[in-house]
C-alpha positions in Angstrom: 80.3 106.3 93.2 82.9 104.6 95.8 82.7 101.1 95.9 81.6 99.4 99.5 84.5 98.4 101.7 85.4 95.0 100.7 84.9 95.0 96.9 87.7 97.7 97.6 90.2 95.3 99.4 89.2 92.6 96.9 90.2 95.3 93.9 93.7 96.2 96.0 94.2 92.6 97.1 94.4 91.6 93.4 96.4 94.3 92.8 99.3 94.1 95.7 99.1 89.9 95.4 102.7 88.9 94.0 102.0 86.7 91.2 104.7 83.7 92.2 101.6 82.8 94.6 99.9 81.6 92.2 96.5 82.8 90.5 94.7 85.0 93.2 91.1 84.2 93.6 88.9 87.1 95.6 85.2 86.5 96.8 83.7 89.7 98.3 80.5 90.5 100.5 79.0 92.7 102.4 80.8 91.5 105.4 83.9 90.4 104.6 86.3 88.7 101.8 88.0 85.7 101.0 91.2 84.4 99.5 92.9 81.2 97.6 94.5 80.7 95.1 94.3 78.7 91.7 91.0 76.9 92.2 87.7 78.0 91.3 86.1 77.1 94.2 87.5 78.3 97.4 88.5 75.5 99.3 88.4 74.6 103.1 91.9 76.7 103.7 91.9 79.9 102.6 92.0 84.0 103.5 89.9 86.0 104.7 89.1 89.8 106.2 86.0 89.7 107.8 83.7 91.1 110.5 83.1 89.5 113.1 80.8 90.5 116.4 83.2 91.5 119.4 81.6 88.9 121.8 83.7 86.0 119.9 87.0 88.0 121.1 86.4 89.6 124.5 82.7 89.0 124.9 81.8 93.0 124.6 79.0 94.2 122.5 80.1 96.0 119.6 82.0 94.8 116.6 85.5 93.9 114.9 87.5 93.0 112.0 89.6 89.5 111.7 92.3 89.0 109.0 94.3 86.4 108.6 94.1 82.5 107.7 91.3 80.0 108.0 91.2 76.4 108.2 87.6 75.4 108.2 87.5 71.8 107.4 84.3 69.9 108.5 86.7 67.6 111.2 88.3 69.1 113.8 91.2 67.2 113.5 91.8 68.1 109.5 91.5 71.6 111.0 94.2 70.8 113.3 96.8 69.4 111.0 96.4 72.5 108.7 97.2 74.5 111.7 100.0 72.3 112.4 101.4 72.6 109.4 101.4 76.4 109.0 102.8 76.0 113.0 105.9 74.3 111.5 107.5 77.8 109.6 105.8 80.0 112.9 109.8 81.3 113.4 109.5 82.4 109.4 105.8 83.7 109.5 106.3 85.7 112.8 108.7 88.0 111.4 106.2 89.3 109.6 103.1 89.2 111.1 104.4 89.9 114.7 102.8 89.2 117.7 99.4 91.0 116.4 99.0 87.0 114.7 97.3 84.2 117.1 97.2 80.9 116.4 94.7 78.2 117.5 90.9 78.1 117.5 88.3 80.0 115.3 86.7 82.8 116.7 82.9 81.9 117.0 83.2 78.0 115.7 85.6 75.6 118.2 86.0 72.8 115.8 87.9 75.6 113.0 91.9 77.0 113.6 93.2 79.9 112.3 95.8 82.1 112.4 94.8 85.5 112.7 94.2 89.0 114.3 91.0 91.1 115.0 91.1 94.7 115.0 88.3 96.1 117.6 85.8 98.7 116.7 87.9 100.1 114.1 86.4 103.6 111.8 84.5 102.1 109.1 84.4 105.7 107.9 88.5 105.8 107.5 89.7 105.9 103.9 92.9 104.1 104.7 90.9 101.1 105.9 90.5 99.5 102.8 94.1 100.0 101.8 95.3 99.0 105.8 92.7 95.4 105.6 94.2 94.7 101.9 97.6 95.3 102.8 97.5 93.0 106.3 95.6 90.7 103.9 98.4 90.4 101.8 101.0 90.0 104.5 99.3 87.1 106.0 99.4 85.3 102.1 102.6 86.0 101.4 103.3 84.9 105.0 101.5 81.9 104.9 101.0 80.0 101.9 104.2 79.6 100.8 104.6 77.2 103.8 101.1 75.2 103.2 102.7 74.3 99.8 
């Protein structure tokens, strides 16, 4: 029996994770996952690889999936200087993430940043997905978090 989607990138994310990050901690669900390290709880800033509905990016119908970071602190301005923060090393960060990465606002909720990228209508049905969303996953954590530290 094949696992569903995201307890597969939770499974690779583990796995491709370098372990100078610090000890991964994966939460999957039907819809999505999410990523942190160390604590039990995921905190306010964290990972994730997620579905979201297309009207949030371009207003279509239809769907999409968003990877990257997340800063979802209940203040808009906490969410701000998280953002600010990761802005700081953008020259480092960029070179791996490319231009595919935008930083600012949350898709769907105004007072949360990220940095991220959406993928639209992309084949559910593709077995390189899983690998593809883990992989991206990983490049936005290895990216990232060394500079929130």
């Amino acid at each position: 029996m094949e696992l569903p989607l995201f307890d597969q990138v939770a499974d690779l994310i583990r796995a491709l994770t370098p372990e100078e990050l610090g000890e991964v901690r994966v939460r999957s669900h039907r819809r999505g996952v999410k990523v942190w390290f160390d604590t039990e709880k995921a905190p306010r800033e964290h990972y994730e690889a997620q579905m979201l509905a297309r009207r949030h990016i371009d207003g279509l119908d239809g769907m999409a999936l968003e990877v990257g970071f997340h800063s979802e602190h209940p203040k808009r301005e906490d969410n701000e200087a998280a953002l600010a923060k990761v802005m700081t090393t953008e020259s480092t960060w960029r070179k791996t993430l490319g231009d595919e990465a935008e930083a600012g606002v949350f898709l769907g909720a105004a007072n949360w940043t990220r940095v991220s990228e959406t993928w639209i209508e992309p084949d559910l049905e593709d077995p390189e997905l899983a690998f593809e969303l883990a992989s991206r996953t990983v490049d936005y954590l290895t990216s990232i978090e060394p500079a929130r530290r």
